[in-house]
N, C-alpha and C positions, 0 to 999 in steps of 0.2 A: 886289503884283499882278504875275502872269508878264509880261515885256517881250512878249509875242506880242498879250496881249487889250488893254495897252498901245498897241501898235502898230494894232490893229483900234478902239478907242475913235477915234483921230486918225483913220483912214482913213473912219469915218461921222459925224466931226465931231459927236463926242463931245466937249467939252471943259470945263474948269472944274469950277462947283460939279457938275454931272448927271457927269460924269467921278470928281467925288469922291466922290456917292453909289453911284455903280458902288461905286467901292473899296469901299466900306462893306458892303454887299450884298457883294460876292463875299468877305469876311473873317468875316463874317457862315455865309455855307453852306459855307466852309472848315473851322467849327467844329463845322456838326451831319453833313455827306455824312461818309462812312467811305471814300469815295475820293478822291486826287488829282483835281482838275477841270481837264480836260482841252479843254473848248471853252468860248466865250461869244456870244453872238451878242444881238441886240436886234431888234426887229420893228419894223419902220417900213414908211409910208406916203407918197405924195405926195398931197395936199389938192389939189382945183378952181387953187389960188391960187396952187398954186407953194409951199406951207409943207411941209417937213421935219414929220410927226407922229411920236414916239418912243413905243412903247407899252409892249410887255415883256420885260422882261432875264432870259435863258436861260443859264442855265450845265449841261454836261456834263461826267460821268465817264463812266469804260469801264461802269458799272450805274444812272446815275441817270440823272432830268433834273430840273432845280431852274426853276420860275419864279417871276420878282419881276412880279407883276401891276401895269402903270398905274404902273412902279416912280419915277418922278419926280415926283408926286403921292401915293403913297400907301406905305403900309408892309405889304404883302398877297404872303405869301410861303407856299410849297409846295416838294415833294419829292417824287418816286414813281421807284419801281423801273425803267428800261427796258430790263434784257438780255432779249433773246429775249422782250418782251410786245409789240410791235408786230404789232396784225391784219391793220390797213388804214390805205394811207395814200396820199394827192391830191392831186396838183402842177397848180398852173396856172400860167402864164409865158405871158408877153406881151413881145413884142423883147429875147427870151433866148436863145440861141444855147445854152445851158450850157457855156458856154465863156467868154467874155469879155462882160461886162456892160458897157452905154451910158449914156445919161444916160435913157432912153426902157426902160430894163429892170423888170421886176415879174416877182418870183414870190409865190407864194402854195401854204403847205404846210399841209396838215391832216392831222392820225394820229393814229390810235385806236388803246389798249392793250387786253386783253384783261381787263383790271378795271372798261373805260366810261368809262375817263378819255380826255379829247382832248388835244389841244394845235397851235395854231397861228401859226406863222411866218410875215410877211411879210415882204419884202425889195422895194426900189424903189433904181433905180441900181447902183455898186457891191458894194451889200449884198447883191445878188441871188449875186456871185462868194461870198460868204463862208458864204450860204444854201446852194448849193451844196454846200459844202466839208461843213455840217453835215449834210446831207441822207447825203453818201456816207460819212461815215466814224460818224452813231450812227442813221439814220432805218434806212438800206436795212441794214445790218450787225444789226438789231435786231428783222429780221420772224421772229415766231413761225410754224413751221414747222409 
């Protein structure tokens, strides 16, 4: 695995066995994507209680987007095309500056391709800087014209 999604597992306390099914999954869509994958990100929540919820593991090339559904729990994986298929897409943030993310940060991304497919992104804390990152370099770079 690239030292970069390496480095992003440790920073949303990722670690251990859910760190080694990452591996698994992203060796996995290294096999069937026909591109270098070039971003990873995970969707999380913060709970009423104060718990960390982990839900879905997102890998990106320069043309796909790959998700591993509920991927700590279940083995529920996808693939679709995203150059130039993005229609519409829906940012909410809450004590997000998009600039440097708090302990008190949330965003929340939703985007539709032009085949009816969606896909949506949550980020709480940190995760919110790396939502970001993903949002500007395959969400906005990918809207169908």
């Amino acid at each position: 695995m690239k030292e970069e999604f390496k480095k992003y597992l440790e920073d949303v306390d990722i670690i251990g066995a859910i760190g080694e099914k990452v591996e698994r999954i992203y060796d996995f869509y290294r096999e069937i994507c026909p591109d270098e994958i070039t971003g990873i990100f995970i969707t999380d929540y913060i709970k009423e209680d104060g718990e960390r919820v982990y839900e879905n593991l997102w890998f990106f090339s320069e043309k796909y987007c790959m998700e591993a559904k509920q991927f700590i729990t279940t083995d529920d994986f996808d693939i679709t095309p995203i150059k130039s298929r993005i229609i519409y897409w829906e940012l909410k943030k809450q004590d997000y500056d998009f600039k440097k993310a708090t302990e008190k940060s949330r965003l929340h991304l939703e985007f539709k391709l032009d085949t009816g497919i969606n896909g949506v992104l949550k980020a709480s804390k940190g995760n919110c800087d790396y939502l970001r990152d993903i949002i500007l370099k395959y969400i906005r770079t990918n809207l169908k014209e």
